[in-house]
C-alpha positions in Angstrom: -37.6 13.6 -241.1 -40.1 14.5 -238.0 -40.5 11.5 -235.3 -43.8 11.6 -234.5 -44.1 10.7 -231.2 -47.3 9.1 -229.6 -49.3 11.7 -226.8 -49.5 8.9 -224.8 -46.6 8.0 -223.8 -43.6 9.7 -222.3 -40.2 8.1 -221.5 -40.4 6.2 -219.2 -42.8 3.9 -220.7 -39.7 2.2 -222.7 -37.6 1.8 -219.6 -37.2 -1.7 -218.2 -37.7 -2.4 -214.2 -34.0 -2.2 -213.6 -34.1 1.3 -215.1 -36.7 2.9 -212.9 -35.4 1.6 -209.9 -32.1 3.2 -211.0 -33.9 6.4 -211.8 -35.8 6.0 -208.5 -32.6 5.9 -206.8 -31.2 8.9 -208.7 -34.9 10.9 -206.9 -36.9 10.8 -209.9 -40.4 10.4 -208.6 -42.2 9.8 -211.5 -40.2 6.6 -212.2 -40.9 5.4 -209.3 -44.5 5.9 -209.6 -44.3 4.2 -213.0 -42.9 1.4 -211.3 -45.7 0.9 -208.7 -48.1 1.4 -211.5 -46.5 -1.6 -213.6 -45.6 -4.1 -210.7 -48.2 -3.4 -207.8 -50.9 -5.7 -209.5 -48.3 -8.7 -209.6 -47.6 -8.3 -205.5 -51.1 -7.7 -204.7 -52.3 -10.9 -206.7 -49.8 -12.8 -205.1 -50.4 -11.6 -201.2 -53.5 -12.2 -201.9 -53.9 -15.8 -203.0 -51.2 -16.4 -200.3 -53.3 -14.8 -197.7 -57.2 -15.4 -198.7 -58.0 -11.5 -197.4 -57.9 -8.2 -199.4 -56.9 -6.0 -197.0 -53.9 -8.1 -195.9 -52.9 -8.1 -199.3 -53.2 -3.9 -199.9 -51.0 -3.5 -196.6 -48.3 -5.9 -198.0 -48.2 -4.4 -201.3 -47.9 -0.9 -199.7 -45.2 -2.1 -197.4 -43.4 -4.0 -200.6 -42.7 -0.6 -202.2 -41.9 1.1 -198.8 -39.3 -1.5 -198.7 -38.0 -1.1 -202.1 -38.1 2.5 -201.2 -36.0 2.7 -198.6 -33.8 -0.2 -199.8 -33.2 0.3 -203.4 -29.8 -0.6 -203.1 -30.4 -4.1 -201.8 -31.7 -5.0 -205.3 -29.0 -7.4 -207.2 -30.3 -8.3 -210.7 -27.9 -11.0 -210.8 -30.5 -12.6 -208.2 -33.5 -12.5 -210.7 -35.8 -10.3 -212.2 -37.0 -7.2 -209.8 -40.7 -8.4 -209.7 -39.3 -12.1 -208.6 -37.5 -9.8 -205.7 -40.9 -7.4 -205.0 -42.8 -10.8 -204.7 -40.2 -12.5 -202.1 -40.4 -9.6 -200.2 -44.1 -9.7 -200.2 -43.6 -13.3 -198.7 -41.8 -12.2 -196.2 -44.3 -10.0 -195.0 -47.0 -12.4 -195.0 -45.0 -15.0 -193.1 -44.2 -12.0 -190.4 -47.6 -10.7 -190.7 -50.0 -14.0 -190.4 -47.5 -16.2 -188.7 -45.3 -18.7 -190.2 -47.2 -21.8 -189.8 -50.8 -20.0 -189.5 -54.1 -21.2 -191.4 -54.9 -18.9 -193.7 -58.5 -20.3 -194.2 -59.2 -18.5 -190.8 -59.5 -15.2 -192.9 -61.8 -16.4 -195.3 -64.4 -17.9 -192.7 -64.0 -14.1 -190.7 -64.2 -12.3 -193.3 -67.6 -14.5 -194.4 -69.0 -13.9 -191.2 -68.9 -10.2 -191.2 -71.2 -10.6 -194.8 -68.1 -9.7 -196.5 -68.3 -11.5 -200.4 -66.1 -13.7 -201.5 -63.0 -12.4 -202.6 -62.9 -14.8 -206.0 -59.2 -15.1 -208.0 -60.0 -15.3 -210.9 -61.0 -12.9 -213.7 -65.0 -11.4 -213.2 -64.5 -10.9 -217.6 -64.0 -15.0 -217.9 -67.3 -15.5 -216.0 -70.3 -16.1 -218.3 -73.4 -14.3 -216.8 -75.9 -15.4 -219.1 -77.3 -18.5 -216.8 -77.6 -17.4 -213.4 -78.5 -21.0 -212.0 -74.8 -22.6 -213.8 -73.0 -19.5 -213.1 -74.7 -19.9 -209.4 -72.6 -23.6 -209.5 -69.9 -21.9 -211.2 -69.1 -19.3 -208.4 -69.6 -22.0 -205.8 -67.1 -24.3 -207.5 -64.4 -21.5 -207.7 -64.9 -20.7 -204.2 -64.6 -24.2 -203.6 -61.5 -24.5 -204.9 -60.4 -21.1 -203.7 -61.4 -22.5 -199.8 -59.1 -25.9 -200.9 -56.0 -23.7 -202.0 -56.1 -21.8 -199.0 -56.1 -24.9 -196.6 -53.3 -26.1 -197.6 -50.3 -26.1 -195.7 -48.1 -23.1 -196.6 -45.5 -24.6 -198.5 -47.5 -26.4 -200.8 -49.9 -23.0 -200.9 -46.8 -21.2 -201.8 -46.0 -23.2 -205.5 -50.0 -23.6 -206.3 -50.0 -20.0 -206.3 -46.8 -19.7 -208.2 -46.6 -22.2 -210.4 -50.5 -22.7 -211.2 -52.0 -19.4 -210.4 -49.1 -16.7 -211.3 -47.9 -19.4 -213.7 -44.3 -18.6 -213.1 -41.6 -21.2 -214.2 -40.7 -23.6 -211.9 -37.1 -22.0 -212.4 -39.0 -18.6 -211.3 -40.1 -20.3 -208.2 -37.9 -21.9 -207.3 -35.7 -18.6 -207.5 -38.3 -16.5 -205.4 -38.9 -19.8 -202.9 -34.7 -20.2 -202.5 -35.2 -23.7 -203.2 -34.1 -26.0 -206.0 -36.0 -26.8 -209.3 -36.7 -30.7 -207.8 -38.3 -29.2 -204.7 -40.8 -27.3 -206.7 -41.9 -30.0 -208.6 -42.4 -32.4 -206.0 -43.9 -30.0 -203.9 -46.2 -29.2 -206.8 -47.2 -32.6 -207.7 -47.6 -33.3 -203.9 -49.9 -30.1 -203.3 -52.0 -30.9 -206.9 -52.8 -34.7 -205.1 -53.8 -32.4 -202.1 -56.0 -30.6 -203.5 -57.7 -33.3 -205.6 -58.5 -35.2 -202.5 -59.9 -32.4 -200.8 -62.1 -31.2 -203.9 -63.5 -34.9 -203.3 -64.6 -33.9 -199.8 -61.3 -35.7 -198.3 -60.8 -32.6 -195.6 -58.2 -34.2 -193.7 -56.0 -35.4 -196.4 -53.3 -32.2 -195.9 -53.1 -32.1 -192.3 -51.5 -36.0 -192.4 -49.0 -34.1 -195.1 -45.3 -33.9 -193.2 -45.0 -29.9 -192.2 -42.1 -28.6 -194.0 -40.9 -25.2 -191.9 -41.3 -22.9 -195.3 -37.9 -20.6 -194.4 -36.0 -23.4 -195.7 -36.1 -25.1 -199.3 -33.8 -28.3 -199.1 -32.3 -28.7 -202.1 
């Protein structure tokens, strides 16, 4: 009997993560570039919710696969999956690149005043363009809640985009984070209260939140 097998594909299209990295490892290129195709847009998403600015998050994802790159080895998958690991390491880089307890909203009101557009997170395709004046209130209201993400302090920041935008687990984050289960979900239902009050116009209701330094998670 003759497998027919589909033009599109080749093998390493049925290889998990944990494969190509070992294949990487081994100096297969082409793994490795299929590895960067399938994870990049995960890291980039995330650096840039974390980070409010498109460039910062292309130099973090580009530095994320350097990293893995050069440090294949430091990959355990007993630790979690290897896009959890890509993504910590993309936090890393944020925290040494922006500063550890730095506003990120800065970014956002530069890159504004260069005439820059916003740089919206969410998906052009669920936009409805048919009524420019609602979609007008629409964009405003995204970018509204886009601003009222950003302001937040980091370590509430840090499980909105997890948890709500990536919609990870609150195992997952709490895996990526180093931090128990608990501390996600309070943190979570802490940053959700956050941002309520600040979509009501309540601007000063996160800097009276306690400031948590984010390189530790108590358990």
């Amino acid at each position: 009997m003759t497998t027919i097998r589909n033009p599109g594909m080749n093998a390493f299209d049925t290889c998990s993560d944990e494969t190509l990295l070992r294949l990487t490892m081994a100096g297969e290129e082409e793994a490795f570039a299929r590895l960067y195709r399938r994870l990049r847009g995960a890291v980039y998403r995330f650096a840039r919710q974390m980070s409010g600015s498109s460039s910062v998050a292309e130099d973090v994802t580009q530095e994320v696969f350097l990293i893995l790159l050069r440090r294949a080895e430091l990959y355990d998958p007993q630790r979690g999956s290897l896009s959890t690991y890509l993504m910590r390491i993309a936090r890393n880089e944020i925290l040494r690149r922006l500063g550890r307890d730095r506003a990120y909203v800065a970014l956002a009101a530069e890159a504004r005043d260069d005439g820059a557009s916003p740089d919206n997170n969410l998906d052009e395709n669920l936009i409805v363009r048919s009524n420019p004046l609602g979609n007008l209130v629409r964009d405003e209201e995204i970018e509204s809640v886009r601003q009222a993400v950003l302001a937040l302090p980091l370590h509430y920041r840090e499980v909105v985009v997890l948890c709500e935008l990536d919609e990870m687990s609150y195992a997952e984050a709490a895996a990526l984070l180093g931090c128990a289960v608990g501390t996600v979900r309070s943190r979570l239902h802490r940053a959700r209260a956050l941002l309520k009050q600040r979509l009501r116009g309540d601007g000063a209701a996160a800097a009276d939140a306690p400031q948590i330094n984010p390189a530790s998670c108590p358990g």
